[in-house]
Biotite code that builds the C-alpha atoms (Angstrom):
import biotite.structure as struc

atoms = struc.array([
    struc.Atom([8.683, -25.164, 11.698], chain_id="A", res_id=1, res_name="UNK", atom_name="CA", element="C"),
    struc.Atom([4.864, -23.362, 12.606], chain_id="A", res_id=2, res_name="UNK", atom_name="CA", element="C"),
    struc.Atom([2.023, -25.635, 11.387], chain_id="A", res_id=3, res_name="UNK", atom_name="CA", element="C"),
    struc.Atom([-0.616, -23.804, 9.540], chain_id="A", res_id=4, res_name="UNK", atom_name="CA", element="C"),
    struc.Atom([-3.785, -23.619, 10.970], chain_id="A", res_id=5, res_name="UNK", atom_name="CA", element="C"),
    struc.Atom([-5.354, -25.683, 8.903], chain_id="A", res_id=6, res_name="UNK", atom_name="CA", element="C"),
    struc.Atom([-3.516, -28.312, 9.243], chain_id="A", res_id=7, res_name="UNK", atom_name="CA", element="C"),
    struc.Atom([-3.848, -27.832, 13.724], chain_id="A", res_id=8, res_name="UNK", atom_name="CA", element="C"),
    struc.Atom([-7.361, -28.320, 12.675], chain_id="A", res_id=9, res_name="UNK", atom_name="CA", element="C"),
    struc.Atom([-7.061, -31.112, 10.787], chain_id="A", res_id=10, res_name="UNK", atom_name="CA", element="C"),
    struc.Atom([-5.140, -33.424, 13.374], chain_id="A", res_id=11, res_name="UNK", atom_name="CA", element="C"),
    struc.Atom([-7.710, -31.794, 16.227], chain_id="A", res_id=12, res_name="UNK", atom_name="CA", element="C"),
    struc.Atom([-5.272, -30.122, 17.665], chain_id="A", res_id=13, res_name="UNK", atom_name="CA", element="C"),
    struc.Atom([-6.758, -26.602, 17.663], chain_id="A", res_id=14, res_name="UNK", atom_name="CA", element="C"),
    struc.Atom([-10.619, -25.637, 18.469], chain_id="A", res_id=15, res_name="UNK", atom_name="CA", element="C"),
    struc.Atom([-11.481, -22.793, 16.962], chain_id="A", res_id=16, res_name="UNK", atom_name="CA", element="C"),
    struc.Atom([-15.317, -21.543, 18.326], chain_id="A", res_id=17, res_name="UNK", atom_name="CA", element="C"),
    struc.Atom([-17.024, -18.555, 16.631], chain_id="A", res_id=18, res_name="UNK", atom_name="CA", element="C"),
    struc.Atom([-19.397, -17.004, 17.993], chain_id="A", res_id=19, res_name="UNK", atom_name="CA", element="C"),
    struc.Atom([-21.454, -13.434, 16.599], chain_id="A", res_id=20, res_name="UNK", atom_name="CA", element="C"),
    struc.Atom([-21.365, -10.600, 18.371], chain_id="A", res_id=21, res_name="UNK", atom_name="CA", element="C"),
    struc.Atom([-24.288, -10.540, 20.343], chain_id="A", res_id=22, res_name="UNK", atom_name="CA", element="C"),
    struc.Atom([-26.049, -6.736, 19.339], chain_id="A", res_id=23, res_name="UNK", atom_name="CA", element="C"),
    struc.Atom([-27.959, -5.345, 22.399], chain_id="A", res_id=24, res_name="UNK", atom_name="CA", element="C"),
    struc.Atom([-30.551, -2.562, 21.912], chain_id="A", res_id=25, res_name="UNK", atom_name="CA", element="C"),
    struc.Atom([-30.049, 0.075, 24.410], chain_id="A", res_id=26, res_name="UNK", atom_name="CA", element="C"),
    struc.Atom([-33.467, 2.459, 25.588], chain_id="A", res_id=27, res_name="UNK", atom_name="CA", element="C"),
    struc.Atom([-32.546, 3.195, 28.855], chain_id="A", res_id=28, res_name="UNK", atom_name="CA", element="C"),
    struc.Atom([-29.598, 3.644, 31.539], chain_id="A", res_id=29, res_name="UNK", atom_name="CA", element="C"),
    struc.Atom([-28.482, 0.153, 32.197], chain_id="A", res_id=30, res_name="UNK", atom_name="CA", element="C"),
    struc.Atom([-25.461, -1.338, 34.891], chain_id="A", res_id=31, res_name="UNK", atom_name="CA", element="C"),
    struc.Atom([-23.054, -4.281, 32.755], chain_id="A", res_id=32, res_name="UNK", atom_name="CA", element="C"),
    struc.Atom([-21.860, -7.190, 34.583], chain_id="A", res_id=33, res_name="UNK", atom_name="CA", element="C"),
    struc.Atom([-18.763, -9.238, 33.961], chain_id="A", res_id=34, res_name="UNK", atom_name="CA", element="C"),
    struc.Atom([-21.074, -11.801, 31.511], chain_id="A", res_id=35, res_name="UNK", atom_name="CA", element="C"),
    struc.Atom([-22.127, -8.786, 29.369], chain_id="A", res_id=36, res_name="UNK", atom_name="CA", element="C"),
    struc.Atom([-17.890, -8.646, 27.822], chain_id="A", res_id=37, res_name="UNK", atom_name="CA", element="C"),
    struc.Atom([-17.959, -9.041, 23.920], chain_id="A", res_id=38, res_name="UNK", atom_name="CA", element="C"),
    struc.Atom([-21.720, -7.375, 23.506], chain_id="A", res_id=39, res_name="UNK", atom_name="CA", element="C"),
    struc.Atom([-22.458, -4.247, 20.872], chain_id="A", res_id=40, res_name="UNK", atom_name="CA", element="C"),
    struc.Atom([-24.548, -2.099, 22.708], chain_id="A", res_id=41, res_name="UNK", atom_name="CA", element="C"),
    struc.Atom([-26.922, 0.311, 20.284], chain_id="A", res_id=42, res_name="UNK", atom_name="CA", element="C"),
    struc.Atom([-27.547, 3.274, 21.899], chain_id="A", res_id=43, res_name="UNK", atom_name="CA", element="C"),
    struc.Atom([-31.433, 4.066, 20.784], chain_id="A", res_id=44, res_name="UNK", atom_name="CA", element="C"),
    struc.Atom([-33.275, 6.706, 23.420], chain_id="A", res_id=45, res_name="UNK", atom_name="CA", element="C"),
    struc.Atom([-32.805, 10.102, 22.289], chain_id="A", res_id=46, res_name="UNK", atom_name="CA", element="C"),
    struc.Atom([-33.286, 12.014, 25.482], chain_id="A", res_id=47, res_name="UNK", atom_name="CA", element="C"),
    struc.Atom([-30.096, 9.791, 26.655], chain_id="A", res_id=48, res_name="UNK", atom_name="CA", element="C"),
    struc.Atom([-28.855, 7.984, 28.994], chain_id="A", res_id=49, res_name="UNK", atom_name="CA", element="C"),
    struc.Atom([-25.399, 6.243, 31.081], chain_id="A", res_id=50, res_name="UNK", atom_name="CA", element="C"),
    struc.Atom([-24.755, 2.653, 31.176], chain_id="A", res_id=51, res_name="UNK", atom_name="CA", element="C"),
    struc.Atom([-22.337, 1.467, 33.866], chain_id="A", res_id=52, res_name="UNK", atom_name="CA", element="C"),
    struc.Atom([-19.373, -0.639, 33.322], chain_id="A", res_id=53, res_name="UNK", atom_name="CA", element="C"),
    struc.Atom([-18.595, -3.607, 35.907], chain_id="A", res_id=54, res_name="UNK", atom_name="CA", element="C"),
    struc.Atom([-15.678, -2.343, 38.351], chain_id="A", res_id=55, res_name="UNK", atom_name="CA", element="C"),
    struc.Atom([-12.526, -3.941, 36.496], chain_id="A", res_id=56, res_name="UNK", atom_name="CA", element="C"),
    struc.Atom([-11.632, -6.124, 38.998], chain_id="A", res_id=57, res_name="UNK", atom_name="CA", element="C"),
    struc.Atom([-14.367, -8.093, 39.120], chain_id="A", res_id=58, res_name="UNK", atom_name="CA", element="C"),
    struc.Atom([-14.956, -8.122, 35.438], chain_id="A", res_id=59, res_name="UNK", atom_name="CA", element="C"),
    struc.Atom([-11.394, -9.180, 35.095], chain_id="A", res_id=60, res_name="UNK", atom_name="CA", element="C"),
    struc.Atom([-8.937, -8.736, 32.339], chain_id="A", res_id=61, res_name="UNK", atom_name="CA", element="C"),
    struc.Atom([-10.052, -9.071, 28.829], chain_id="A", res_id=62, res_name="UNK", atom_name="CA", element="C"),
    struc.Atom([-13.372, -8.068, 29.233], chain_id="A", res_id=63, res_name="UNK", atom_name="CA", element="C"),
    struc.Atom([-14.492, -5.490, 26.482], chain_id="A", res_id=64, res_name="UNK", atom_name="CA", element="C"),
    struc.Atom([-17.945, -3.801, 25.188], chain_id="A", res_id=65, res_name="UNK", atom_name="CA", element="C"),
    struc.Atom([-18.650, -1.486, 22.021], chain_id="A", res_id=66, res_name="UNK", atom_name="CA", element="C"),
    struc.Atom([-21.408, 1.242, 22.112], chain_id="A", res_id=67, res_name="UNK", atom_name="CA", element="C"),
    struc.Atom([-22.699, 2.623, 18.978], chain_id="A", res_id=68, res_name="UNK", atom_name="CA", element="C"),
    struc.Atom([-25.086, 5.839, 18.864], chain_id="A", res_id=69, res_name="UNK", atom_name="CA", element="C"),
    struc.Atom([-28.057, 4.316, 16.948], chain_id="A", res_id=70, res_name="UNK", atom_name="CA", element="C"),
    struc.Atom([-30.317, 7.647, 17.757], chain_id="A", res_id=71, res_name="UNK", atom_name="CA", element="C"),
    struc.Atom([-28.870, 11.063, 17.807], chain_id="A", res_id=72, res_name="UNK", atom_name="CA", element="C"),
    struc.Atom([-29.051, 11.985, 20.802], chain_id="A", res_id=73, res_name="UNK", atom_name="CA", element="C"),
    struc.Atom([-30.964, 15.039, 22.251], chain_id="A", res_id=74, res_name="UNK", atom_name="CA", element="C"),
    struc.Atom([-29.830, 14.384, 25.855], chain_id="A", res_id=75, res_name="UNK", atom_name="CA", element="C"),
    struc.Atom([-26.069, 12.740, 26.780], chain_id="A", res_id=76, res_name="UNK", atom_name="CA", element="C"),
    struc.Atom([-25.290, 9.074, 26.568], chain_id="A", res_id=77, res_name="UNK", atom_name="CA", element="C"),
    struc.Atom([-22.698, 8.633, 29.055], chain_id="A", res_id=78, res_name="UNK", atom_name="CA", element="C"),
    struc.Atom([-20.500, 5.488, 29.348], chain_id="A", res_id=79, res_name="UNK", atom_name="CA", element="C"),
    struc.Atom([-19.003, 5.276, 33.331], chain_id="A", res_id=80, res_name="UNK", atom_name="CA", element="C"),
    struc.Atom([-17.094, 3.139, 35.531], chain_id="A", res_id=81, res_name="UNK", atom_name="CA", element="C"),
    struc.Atom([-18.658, 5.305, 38.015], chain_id="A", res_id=82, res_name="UNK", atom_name="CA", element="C"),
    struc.Atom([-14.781, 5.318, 39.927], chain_id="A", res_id=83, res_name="UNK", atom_name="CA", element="C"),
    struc.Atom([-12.422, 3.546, 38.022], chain_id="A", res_id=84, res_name="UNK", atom_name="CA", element="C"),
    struc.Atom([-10.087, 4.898, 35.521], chain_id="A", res_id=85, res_name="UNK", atom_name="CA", element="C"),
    struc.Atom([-10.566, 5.161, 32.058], chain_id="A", res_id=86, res_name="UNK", atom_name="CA", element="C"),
    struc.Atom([-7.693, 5.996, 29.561], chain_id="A", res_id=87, res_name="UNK", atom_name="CA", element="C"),
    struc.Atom([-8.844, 6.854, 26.468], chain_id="A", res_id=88, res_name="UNK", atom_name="CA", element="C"),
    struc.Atom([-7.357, 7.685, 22.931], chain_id="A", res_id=89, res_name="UNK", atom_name="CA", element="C"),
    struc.Atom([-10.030, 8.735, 19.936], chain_id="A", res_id=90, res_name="UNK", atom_name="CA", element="C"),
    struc.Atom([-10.198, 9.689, 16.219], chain_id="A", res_id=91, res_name="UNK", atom_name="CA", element="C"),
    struc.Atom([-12.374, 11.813, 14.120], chain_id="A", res_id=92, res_name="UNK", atom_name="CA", element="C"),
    struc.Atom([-13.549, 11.561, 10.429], chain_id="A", res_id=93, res_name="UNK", atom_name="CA", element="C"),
    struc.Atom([-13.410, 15.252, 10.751], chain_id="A", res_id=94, res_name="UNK", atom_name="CA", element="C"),
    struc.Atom([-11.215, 17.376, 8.263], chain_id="A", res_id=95, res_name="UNK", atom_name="CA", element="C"),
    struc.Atom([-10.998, 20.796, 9.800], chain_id="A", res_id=96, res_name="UNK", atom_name="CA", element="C"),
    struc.Atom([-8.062, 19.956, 12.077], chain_id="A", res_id=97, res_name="UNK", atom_name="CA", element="C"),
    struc.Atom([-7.844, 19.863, 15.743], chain_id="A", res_id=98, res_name="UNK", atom_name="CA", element="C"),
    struc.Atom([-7.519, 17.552, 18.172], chain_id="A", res_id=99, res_name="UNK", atom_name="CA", element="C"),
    struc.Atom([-9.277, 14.624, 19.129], chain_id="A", res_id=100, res_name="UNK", atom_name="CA", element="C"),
    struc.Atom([-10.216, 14.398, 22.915], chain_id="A", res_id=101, res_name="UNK", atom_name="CA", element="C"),
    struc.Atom([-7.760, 12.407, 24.722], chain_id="A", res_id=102, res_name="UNK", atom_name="CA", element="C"),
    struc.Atom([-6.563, 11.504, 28.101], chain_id="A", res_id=103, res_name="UNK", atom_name="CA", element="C"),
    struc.Atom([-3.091, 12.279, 27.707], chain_id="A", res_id=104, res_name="UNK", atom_name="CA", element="C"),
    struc.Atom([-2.219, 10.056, 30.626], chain_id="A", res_id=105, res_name="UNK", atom_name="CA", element="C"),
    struc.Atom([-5.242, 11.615, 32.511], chain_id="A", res_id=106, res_name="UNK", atom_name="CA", element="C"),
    struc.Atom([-7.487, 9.192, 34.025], chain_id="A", res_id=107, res_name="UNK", atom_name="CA", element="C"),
    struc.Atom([-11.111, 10.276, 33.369], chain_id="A", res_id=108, res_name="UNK", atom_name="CA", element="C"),
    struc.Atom([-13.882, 8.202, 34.449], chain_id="A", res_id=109, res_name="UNK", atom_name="CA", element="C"),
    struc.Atom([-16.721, 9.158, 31.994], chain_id="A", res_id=110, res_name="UNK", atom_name="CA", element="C"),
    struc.Atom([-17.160, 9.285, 28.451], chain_id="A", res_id=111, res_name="UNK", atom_name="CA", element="C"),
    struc.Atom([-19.848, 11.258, 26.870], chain_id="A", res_id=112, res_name="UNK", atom_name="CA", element="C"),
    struc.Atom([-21.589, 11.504, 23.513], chain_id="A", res_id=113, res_name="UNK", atom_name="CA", element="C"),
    struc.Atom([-22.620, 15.043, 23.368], chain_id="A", res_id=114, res_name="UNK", atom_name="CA", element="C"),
    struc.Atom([-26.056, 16.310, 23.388], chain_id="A", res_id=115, res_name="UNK", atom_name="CA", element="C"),
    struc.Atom([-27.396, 17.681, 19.739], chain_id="A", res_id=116, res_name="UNK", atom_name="CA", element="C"),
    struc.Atom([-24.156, 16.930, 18.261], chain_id="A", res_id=117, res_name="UNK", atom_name="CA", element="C"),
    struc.Atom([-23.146, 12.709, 17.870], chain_id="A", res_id=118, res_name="UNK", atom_name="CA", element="C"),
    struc.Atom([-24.436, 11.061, 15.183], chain_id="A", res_id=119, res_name="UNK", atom_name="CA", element="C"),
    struc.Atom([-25.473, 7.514, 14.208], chain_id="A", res_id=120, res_name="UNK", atom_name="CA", element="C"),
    struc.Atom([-22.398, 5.399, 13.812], chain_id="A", res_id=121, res_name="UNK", atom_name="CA", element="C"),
    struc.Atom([-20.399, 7.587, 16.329], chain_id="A", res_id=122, res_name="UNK", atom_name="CA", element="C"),
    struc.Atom([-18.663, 4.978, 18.849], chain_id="A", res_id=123, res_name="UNK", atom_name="CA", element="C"),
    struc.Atom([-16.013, 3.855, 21.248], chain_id="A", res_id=124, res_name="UNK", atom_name="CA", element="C"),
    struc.Atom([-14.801, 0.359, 22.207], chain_id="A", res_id=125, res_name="UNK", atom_name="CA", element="C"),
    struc.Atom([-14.224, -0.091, 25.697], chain_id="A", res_id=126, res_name="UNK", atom_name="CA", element="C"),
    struc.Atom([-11.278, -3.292, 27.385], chain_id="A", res_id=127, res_name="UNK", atom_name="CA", element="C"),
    struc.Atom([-10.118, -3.815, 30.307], chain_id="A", res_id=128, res_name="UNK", atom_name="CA", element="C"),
    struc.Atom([-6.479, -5.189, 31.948], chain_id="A", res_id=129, res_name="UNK", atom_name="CA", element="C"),
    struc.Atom([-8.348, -5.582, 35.173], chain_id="A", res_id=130, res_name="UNK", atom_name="CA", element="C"),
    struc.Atom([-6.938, -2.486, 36.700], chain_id="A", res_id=131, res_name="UNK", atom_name="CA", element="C"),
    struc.Atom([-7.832, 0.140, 34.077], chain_id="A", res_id=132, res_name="UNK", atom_name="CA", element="C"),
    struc.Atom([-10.278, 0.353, 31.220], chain_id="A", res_id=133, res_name="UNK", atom_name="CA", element="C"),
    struc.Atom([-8.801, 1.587, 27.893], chain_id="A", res_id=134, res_name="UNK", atom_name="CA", element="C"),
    struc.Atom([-11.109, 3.079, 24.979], chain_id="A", res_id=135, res_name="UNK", atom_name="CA", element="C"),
    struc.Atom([-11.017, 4.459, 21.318], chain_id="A", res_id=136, res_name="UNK", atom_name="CA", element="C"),
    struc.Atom([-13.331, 6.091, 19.891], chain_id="A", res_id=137, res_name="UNK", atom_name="CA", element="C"),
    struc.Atom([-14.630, 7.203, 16.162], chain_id="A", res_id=138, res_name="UNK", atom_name="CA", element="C"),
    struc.Atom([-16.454, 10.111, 16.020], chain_id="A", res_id=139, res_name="UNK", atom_name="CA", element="C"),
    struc.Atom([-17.772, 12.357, 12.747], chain_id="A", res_id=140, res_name="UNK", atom_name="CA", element="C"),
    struc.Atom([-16.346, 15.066, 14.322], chain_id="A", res_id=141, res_name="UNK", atom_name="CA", element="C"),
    struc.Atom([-14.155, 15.668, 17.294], chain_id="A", res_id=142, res_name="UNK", atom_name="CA", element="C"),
    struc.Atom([-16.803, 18.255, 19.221], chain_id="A", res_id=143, res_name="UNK", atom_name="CA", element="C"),
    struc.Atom([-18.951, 15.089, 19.540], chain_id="A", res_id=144, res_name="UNK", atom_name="CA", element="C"),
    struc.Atom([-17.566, 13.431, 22.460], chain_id="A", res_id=145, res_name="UNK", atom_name="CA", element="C"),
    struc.Atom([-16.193, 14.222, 25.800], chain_id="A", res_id=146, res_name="UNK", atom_name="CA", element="C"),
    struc.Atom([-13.867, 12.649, 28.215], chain_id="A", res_id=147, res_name="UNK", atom_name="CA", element="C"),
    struc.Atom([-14.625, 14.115, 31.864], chain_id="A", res_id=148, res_name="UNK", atom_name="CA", element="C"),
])
């Protein structure tokens, strides 16, 4: 028989911690660290820019970042691993058709909100097993964003 949560709480049993997201401006091209996992990173400089993720080993499993376009963006933002792999599966608001860039199994190592095309709102959630970062992405329309 499962207890309810409630009731874990109740007889101290279960500690349940909440934290909020922590929101981080972005203006410029910035390197993460393992101690930056669970931020939302706004991306605000127009002429764009790349942030680095931490290599995956030494962020270690579990660790995970979102990055919203806050400006539109007149030059790329590009989010790298600079060598690792990324696997990456997306999904567009878009109702002309087509397909959504995707790695298919292919292990790209850079994913890049276009130029004169993403909008504000357009983003991708990035998590890692340690080995391999995996990402989805929204995106008003598929021509937006780029896996390379």
């Amino acid at each position: 028989m499962s207890q309810s949560l409630n009731v874990l709480k109740s007889y101290g049993k279960l500690s349940v911690k909440r934290e909020p997201l922590e929101v981080v401006s972005l203006t410029g091209a910035a390197s993460l660290d393992a101690e930056d996992s669970g931020n939302v990173y706004i991306l605000n400089l127009a002429a764009g820019f790349t942030v680095t993720l931490p290599d995956p080993e030494t962020a270690k499993s579990g660790w995970n970042a979102e990055f919203i376009v806050g400006v539109a963006p007149t030059g790329n933002y590009v989010i790298t691993t600079g060598s690792a792999d990324i696997l990456a599966v997306g999904a567009s608001s878009e109702d002309a058709g087509g397909s959504s860039p995707s790695s298919g199994g292919t292990k790209d190592t850079n994913i890049n909100f276009l130029l004169n095309a993403s909008l504000p709102g357009d983003r991708v959630r990035v998590i890692t097993d340690g080995t391999t970062y995996y990402a989805s992405y929204q995106v008003s329309e598929i021509a937006f964003i780029s896996l390379t």
